[in-house]
mmCIF file of the N, C-alpha and C atoms, coordinates in Angstrom:
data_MODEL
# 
_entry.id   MODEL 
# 
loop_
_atom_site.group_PDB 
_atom_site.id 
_atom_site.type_symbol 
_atom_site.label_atom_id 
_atom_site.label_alt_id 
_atom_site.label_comp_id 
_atom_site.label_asym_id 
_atom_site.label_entity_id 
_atom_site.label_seq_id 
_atom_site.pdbx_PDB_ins_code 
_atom_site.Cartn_x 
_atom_site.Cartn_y 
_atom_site.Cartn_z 
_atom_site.occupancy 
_atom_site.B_iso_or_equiv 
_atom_site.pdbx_formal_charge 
_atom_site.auth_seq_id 
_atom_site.auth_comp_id 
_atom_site.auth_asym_id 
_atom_site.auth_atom_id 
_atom_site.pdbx_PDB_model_num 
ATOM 1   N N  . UNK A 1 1  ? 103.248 86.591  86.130  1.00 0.00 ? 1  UNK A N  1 
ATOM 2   C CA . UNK A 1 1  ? 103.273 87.796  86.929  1.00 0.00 ? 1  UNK A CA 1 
ATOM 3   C C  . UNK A 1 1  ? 104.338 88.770  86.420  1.00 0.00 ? 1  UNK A C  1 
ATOM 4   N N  . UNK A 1 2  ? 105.367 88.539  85.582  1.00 0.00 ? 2  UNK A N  1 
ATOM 5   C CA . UNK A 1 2  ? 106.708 88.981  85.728  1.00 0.00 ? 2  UNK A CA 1 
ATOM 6   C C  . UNK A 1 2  ? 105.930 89.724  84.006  1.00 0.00 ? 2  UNK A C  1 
ATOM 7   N N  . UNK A 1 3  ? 105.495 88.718  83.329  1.00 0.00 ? 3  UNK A N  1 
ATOM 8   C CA . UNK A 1 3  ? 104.304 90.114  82.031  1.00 0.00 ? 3  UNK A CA 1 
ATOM 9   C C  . UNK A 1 3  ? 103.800 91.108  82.604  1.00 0.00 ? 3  UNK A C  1 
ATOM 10  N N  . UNK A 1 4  ? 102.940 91.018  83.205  1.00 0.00 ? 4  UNK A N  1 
ATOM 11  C CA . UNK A 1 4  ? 102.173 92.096  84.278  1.00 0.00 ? 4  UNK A CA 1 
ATOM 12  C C  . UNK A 1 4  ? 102.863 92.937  84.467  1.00 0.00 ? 4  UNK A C  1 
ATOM 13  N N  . UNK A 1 5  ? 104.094 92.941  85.448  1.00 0.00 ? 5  UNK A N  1 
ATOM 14  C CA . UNK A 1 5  ? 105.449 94.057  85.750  1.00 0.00 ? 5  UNK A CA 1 
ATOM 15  C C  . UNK A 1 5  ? 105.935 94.497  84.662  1.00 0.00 ? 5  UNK A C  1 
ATOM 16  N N  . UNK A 1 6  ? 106.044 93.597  83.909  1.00 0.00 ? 6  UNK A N  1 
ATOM 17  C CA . UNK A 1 6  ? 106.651 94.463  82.606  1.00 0.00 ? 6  UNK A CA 1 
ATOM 18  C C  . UNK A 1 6  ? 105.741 95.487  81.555  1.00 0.00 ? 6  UNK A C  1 
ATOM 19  N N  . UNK A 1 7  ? 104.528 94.995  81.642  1.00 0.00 ? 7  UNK A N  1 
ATOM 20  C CA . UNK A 1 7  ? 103.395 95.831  81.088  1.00 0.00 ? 7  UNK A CA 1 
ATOM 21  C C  . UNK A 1 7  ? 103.285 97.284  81.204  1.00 0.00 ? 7  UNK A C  1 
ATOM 22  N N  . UNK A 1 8  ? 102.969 96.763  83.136  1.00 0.00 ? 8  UNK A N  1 
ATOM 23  C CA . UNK A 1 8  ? 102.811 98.082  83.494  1.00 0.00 ? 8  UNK A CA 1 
ATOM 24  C C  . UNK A 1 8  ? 103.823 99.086  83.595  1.00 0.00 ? 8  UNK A C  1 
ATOM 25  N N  . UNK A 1 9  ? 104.805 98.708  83.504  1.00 0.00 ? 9  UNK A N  1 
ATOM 26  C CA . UNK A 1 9  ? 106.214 99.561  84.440  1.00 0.00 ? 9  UNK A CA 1 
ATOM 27  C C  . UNK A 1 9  ? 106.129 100.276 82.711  1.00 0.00 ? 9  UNK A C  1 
ATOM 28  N N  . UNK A 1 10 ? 106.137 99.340  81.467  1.00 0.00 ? 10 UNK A N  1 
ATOM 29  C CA . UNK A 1 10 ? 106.136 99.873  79.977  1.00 0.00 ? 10 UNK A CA 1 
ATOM 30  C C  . UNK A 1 10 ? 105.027 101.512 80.037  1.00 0.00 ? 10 UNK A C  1 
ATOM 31  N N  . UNK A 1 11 ? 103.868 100.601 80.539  1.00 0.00 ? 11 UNK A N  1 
ATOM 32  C CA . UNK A 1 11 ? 102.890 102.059 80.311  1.00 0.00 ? 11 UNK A CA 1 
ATOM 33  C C  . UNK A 1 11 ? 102.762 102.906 81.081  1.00 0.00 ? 11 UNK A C  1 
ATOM 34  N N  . UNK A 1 12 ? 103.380 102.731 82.404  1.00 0.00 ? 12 UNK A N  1 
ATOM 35  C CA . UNK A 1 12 ? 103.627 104.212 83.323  1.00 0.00 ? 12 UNK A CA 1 
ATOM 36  C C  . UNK A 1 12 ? 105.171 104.611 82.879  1.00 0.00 ? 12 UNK A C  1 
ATOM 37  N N  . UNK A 1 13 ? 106.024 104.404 82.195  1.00 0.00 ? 13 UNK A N  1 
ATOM 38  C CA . UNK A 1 13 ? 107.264 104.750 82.234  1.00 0.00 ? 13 UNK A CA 1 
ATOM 39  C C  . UNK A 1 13 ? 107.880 104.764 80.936  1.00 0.00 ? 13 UNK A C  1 
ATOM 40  N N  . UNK A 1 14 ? 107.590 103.660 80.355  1.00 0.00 ? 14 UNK A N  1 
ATOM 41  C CA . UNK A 1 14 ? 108.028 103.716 78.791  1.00 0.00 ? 14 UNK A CA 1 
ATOM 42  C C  . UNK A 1 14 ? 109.587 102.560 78.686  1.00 0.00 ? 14 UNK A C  1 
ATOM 43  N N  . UNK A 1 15 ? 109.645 102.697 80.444  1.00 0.00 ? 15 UNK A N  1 
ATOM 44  C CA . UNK A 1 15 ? 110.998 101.461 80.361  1.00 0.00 ? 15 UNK A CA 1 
ATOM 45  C C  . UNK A 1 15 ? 110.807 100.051 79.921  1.00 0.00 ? 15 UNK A C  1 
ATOM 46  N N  . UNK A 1 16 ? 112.038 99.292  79.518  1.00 0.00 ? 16 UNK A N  1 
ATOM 47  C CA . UNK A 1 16 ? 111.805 97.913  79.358  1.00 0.00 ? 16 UNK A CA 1 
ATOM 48  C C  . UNK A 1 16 ? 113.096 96.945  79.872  1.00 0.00 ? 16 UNK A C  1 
ATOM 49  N N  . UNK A 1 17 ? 112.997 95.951  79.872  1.00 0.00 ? 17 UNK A N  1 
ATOM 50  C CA . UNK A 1 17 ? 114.231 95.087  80.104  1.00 0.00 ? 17 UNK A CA 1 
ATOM 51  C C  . UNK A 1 17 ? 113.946 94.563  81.297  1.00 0.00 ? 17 UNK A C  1 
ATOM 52  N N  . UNK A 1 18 ? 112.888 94.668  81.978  1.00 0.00 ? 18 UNK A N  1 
ATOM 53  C CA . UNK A 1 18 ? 112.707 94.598  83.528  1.00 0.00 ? 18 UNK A CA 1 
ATOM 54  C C  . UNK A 1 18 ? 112.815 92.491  83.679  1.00 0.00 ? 18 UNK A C  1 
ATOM 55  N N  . UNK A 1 19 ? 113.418 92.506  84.716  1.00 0.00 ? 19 UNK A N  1 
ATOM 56  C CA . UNK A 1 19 ? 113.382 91.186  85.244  1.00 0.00 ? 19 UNK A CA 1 
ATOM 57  C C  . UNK A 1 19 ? 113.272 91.004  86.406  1.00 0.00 ? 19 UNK A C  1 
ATOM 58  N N  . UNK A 1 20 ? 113.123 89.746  87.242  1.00 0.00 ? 20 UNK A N  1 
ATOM 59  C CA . UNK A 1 20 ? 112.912 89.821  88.634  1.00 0.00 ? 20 UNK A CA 1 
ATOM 60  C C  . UNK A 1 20 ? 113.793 90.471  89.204  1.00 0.00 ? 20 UNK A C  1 
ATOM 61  N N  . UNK A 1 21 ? 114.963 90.541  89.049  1.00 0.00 ? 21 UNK A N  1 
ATOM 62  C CA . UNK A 1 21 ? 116.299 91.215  89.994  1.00 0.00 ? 21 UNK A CA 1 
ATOM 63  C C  . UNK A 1 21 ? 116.179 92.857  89.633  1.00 0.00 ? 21 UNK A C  1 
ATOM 64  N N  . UNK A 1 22 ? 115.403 93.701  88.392  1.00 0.00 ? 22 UNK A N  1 
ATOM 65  C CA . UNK A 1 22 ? 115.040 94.904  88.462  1.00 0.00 ? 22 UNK A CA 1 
ATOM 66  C C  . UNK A 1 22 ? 115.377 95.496  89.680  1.00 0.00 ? 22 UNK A C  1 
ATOM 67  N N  . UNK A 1 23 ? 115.725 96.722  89.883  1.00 0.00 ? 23 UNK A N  1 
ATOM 68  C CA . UNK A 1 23 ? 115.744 97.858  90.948  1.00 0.00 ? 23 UNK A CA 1 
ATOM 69  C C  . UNK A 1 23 ? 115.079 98.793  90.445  1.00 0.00 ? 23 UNK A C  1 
ATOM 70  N N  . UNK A 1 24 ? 113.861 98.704  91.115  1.00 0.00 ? 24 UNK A N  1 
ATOM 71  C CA . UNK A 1 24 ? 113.353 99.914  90.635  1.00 0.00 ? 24 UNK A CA 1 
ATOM 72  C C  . UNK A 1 24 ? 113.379 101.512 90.749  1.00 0.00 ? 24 UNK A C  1 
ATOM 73  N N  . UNK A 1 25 ? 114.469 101.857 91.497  1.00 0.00 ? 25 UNK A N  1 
ATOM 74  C CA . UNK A 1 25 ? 115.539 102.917 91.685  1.00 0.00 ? 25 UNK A CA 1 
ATOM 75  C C  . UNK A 1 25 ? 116.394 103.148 91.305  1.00 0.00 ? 25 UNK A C  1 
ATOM 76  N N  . UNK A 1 26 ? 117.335 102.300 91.214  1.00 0.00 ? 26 UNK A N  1 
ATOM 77  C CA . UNK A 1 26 ? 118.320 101.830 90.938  1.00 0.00 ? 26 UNK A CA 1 
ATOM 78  C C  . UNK A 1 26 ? 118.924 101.702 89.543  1.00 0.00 ? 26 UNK A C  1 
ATOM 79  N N  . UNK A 1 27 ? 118.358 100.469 88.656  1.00 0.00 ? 27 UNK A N  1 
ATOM 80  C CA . UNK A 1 27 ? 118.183 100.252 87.511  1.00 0.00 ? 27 UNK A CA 1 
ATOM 81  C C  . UNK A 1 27 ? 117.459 100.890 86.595  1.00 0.00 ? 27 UNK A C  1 
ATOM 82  N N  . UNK A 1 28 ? 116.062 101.364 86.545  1.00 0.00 ? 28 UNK A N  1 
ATOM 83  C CA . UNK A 1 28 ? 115.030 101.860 86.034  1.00 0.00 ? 28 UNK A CA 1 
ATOM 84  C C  . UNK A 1 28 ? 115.324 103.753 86.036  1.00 0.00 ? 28 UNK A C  1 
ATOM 85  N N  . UNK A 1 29 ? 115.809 103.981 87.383  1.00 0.00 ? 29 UNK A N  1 
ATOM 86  C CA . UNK A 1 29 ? 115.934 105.467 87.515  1.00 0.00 ? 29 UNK A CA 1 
ATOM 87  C C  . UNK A 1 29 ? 114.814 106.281 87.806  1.00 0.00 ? 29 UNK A C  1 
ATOM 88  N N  . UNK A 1 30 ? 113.763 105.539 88.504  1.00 0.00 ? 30 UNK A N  1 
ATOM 89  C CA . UNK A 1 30 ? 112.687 105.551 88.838  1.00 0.00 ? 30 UNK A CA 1 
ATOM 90  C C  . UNK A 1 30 ? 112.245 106.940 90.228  1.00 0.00 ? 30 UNK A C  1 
ATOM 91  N N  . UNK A 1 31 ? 111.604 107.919 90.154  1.00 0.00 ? 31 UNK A N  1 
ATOM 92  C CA . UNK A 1 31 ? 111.157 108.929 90.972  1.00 0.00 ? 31 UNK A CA 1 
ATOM 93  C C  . UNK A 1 31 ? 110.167 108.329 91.918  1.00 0.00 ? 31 UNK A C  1 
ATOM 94  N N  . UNK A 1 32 ? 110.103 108.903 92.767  1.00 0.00 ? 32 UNK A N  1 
ATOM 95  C CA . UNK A 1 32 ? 108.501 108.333 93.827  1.00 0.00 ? 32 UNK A CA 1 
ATOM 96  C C  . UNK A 1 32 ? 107.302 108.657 93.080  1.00 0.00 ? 32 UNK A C  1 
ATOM 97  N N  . UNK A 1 33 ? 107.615 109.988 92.160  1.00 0.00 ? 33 UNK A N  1 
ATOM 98  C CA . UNK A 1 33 ? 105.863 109.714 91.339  1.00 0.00 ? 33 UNK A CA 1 
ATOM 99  C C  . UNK A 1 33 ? 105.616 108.999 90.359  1.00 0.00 ? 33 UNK A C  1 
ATOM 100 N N  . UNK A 1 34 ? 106.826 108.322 90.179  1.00 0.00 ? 34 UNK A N  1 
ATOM 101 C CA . UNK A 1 34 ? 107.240 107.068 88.819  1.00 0.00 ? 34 UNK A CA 1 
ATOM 102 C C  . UNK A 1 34 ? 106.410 105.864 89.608  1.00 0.00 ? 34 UNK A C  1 
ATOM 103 N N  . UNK A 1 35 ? 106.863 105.922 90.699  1.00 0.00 ? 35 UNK A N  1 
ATOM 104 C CA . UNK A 1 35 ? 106.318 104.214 91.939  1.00 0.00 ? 35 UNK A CA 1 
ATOM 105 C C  . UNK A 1 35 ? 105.092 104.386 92.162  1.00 0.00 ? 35 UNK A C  1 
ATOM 106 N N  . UNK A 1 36 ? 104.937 105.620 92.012  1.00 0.00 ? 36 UNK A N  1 
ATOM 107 C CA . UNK A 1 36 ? 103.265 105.906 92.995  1.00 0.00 ? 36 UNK A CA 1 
ATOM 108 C C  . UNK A 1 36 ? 102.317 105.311 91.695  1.00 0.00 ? 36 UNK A C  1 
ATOM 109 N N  . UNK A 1 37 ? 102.627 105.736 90.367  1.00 0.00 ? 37 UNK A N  1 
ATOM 110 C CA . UNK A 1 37 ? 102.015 105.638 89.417  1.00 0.00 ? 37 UNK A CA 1 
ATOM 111 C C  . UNK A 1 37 ? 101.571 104.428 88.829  1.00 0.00 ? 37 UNK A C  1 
ATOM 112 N N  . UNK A 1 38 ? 102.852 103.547 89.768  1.00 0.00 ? 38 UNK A N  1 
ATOM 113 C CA . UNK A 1 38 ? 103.116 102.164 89.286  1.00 0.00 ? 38 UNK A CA 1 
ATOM 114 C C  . UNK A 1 38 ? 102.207 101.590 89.898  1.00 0.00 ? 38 UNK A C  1 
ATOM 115 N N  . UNK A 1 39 ? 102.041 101.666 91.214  1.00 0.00 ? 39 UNK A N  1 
ATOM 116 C CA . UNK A 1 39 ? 101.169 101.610 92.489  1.00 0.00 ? 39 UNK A CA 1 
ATOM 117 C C  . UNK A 1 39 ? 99.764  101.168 92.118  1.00 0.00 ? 39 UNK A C  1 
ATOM 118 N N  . UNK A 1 40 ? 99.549  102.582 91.795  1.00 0.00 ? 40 UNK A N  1 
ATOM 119 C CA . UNK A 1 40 ? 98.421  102.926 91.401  1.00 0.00 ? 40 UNK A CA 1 
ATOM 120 C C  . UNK A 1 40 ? 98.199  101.964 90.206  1.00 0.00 ? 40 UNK A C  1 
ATOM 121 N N  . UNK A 1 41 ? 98.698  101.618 89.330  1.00 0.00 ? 41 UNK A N  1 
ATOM 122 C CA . UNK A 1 41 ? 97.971  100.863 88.644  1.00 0.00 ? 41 UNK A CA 1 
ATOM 123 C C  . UNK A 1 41 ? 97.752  99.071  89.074  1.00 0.00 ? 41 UNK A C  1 
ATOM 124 N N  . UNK A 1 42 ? 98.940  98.972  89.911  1.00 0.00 ? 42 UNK A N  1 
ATOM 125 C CA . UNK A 1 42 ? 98.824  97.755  90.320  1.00 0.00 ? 42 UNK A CA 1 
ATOM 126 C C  . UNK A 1 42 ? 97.458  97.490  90.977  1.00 0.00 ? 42 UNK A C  1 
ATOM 127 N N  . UNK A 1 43 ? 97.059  98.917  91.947  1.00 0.00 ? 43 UNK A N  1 
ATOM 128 C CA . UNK A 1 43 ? 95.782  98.651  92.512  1.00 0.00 ? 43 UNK A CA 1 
ATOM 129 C C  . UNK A 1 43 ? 94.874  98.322  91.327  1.00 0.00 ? 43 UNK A C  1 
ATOM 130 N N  . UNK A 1 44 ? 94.776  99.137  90.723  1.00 0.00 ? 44 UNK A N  1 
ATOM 131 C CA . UNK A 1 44 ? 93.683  98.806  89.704  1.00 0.00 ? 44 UNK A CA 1 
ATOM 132 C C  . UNK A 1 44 ? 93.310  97.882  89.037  1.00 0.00 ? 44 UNK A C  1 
ATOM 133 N N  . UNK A 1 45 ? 94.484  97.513  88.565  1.00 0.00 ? 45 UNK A N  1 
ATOM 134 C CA . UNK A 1 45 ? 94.818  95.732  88.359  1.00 0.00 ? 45 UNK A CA 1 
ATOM 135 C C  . UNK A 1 45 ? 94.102  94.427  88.932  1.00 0.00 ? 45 UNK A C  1 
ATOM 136 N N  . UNK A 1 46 ? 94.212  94.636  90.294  1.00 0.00 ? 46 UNK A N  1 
ATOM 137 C CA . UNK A 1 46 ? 94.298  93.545  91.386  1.00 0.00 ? 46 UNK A CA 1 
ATOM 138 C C  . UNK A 1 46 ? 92.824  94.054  92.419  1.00 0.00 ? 46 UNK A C  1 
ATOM 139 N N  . UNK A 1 47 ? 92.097  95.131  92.147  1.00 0.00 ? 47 UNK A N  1 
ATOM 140 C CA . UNK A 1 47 ? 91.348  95.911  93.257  1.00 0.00 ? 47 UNK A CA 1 
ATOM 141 C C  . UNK A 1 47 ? 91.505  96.145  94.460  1.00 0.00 ? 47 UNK A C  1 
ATOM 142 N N  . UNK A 1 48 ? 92.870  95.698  94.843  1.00 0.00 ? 48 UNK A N  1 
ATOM 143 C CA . UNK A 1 48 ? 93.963  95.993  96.305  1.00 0.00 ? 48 UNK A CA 1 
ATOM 144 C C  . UNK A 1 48 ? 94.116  96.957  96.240  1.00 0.00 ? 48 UNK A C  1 
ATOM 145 N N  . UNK A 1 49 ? 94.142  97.535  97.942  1.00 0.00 ? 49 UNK A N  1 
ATOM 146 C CA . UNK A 1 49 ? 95.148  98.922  97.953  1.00 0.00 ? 49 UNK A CA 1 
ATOM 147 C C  . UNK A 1 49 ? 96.258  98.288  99.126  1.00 0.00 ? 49 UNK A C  1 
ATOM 148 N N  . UNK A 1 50 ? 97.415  99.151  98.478  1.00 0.00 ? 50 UNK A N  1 
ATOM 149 C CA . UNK A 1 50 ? 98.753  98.503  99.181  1.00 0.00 ? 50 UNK A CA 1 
ATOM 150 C C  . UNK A 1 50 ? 99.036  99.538  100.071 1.00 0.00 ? 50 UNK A C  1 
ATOM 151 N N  . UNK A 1 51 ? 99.370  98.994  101.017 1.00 0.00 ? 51 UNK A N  1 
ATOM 152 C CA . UNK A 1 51 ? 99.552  100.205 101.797 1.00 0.00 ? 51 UNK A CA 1 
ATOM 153 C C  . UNK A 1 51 ? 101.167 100.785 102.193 1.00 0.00 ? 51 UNK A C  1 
ATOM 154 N N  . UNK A 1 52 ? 101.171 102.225 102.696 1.00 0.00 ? 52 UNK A N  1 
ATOM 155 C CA . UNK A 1 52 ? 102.236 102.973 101.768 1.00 0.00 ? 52 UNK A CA 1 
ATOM 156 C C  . UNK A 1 52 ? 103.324 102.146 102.658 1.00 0.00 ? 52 UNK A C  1 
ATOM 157 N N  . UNK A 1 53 ? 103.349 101.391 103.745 1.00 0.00 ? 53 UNK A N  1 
ATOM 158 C CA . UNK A 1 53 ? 104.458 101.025 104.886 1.00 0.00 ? 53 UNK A CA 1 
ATOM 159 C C  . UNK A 1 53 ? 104.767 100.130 103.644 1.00 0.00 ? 53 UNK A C  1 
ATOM 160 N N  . UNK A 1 54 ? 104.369 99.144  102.770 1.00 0.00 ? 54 UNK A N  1 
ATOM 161 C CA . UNK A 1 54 ? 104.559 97.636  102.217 1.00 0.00 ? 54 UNK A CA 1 
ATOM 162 C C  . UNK A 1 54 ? 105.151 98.290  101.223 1.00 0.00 ? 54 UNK A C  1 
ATOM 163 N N  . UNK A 1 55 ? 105.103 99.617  100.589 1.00 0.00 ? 55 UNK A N  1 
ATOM 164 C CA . UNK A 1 55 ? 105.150 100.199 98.818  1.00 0.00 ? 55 UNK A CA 1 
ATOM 165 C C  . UNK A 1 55 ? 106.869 100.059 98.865  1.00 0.00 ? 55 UNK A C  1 
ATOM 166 N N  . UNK A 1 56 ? 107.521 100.811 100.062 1.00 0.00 ? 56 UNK A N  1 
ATOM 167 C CA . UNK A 1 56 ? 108.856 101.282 99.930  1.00 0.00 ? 56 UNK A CA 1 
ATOM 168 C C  . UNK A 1 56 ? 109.341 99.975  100.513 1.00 0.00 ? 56 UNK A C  1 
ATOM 169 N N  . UNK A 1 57 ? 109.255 98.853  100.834 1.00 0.00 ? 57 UNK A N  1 
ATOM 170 C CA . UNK A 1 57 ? 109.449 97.564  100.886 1.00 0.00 ? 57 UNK A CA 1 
ATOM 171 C C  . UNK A 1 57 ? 110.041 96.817  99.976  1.00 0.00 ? 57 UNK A C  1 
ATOM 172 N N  . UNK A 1 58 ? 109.312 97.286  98.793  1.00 0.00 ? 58 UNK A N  1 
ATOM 173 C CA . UNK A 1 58 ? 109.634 96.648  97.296  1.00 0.00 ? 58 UNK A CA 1 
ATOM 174 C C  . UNK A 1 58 ? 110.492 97.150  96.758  1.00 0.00 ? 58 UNK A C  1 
ATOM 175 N N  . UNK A 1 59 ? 111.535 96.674  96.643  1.00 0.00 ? 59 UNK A N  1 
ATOM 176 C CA . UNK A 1 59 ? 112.877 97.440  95.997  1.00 0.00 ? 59 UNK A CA 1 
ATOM 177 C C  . UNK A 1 59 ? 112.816 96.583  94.812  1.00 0.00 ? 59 UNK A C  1 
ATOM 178 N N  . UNK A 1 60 ? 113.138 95.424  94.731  1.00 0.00 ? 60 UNK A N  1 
ATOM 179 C CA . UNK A 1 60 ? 113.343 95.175  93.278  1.00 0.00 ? 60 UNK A CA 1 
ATOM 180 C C  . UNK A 1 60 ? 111.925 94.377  92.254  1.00 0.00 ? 60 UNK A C  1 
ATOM 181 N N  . UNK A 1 61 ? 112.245 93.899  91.489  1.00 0.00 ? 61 UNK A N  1 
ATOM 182 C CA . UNK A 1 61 ? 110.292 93.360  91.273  1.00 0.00 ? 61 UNK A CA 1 
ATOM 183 C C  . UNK A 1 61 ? 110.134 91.984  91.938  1.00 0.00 ? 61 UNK A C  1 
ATOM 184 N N  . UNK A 1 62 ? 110.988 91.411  92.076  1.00 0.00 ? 62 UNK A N  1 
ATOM 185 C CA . UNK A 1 62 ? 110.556 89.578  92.786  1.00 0.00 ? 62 UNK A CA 1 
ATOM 186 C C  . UNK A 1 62 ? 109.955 90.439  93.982  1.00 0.00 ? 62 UNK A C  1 
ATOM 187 N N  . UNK A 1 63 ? 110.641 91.438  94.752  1.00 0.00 ? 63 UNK A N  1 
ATOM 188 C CA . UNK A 1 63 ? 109.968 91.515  96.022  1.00 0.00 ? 63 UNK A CA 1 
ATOM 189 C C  . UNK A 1 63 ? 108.137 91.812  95.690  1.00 0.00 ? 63 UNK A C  1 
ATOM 190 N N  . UNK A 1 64 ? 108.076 92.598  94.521  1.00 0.00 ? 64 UNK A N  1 
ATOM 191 C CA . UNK A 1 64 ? 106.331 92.890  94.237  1.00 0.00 ? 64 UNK A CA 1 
ATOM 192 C C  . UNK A 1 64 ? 105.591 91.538  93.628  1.00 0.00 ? 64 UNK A C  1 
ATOM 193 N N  . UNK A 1 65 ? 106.431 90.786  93.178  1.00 0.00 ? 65 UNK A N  1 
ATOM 194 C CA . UNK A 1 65 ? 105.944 88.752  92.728  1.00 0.00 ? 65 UNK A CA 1 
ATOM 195 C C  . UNK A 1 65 ? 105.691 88.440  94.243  1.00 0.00 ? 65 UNK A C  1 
ATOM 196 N N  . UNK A 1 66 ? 106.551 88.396  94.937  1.00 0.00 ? 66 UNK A N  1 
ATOM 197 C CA . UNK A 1 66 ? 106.459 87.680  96.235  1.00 0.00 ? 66 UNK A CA 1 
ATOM 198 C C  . UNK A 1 66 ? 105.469 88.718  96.923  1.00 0.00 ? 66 UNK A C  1 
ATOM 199 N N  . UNK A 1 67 ? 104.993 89.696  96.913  1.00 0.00 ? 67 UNK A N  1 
ATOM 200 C CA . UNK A 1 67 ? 104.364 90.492  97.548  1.00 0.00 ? 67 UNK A CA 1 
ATOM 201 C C  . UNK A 1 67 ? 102.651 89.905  97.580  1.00 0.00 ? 67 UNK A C  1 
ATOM 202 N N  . UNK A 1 68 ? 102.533 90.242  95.801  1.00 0.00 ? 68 UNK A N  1 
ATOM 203 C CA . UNK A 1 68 ? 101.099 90.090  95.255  1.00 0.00 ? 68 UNK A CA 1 
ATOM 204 C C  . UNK A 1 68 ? 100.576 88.547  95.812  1.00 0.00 ? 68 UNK A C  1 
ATOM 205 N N  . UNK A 1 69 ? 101.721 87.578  95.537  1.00 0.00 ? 69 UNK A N  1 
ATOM 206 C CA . UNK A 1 69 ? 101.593 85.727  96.059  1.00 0.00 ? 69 UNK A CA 1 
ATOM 207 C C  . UNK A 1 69 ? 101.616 85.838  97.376  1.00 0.00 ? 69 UNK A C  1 
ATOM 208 N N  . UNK A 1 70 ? 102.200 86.602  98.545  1.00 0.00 ? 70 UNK A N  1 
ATOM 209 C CA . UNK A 1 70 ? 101.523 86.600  99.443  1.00 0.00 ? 70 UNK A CA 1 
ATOM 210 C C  . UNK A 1 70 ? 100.430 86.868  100.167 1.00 0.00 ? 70 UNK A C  1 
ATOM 211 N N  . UNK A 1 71 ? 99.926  87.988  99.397  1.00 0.00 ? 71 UNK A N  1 
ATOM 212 C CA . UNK A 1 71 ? 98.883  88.582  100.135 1.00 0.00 ? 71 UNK A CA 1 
ATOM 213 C C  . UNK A 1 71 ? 97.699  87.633  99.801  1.00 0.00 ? 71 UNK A C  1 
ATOM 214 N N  . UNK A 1 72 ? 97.706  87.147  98.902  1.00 0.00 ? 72 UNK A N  1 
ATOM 215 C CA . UNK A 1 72 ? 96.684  86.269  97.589  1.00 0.00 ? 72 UNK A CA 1 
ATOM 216 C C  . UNK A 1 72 ? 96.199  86.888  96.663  1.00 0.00 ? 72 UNK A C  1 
ATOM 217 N N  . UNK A 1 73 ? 96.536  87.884  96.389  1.00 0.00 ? 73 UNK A N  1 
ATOM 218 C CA . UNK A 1 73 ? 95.619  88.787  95.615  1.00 0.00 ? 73 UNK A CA 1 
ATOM 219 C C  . UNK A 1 73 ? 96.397  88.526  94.102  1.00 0.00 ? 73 UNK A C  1 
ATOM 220 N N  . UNK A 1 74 ? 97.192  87.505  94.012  1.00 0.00 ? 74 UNK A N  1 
ATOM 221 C CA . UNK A 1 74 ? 97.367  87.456  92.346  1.00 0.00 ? 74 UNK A CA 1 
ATOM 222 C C  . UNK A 1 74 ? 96.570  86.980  91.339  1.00 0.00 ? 74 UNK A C  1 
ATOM 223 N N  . UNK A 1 75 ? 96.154  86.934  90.009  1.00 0.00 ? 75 UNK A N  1 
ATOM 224 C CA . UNK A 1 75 ? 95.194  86.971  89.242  1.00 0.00 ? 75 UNK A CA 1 
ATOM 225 C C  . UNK A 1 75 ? 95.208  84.970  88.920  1.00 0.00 ? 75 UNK A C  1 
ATOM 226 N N  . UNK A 1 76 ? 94.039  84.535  89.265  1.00 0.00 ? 76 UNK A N  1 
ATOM 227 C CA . UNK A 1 76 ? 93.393  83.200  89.370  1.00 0.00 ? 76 UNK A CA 1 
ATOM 228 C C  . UNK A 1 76 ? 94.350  82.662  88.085  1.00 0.00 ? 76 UNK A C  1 
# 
C-alpha cells in the first residue's frame, strides 16, 4: 500500500521520500488542490469515493493505509 502512496503522491506532485509518518502538509508542502488531486486519484484507483468529512482526517499517510484497510476497499 505504502508503493501506491508513493506512486501517486510522485504523479500528482512530483514529490518523493514519502513514508508512513509523511505529513502531507506539513512535510510535502502540500495545497488542498495538491490533496484533492491526490483524492481523486485514489478514487480512481480503488473505484471509492471518499467522502470530503474522512479526506481532512488524513493527515499523515498511515492514516490513508489505515483508512483504505478499513473501509475494505484495498486492492485483493
Amino acid at each position: 500500500m505504502l508503493e501506491l502512496i508513493q506512486q501517486i503522491v510522485f504523479n500528482v506532485t512530483g514529490k518523493t521520500g514519502v513514508t508512513p509518518e509523511t505529513d502531507f502538509i506539513q512535510d510535502l508542502e502540500l495545497n488542498s488542490f495538491d490533496i484533492m488531486n491526490i483524492v481523486s486519484a485514489f478514487e480512481d484507483h480503488f473505484n471509492y469515493t471518499i467522502p470530503n468529512r474522512d479526506i481532512w482526517k488524513m493527515k499523515v499517510v498511515q492514516d490513508v493505509i489505515d483508512y483504505i484497510r478499513d473501509k475494505g476497499i484495498a486492492d485483493s
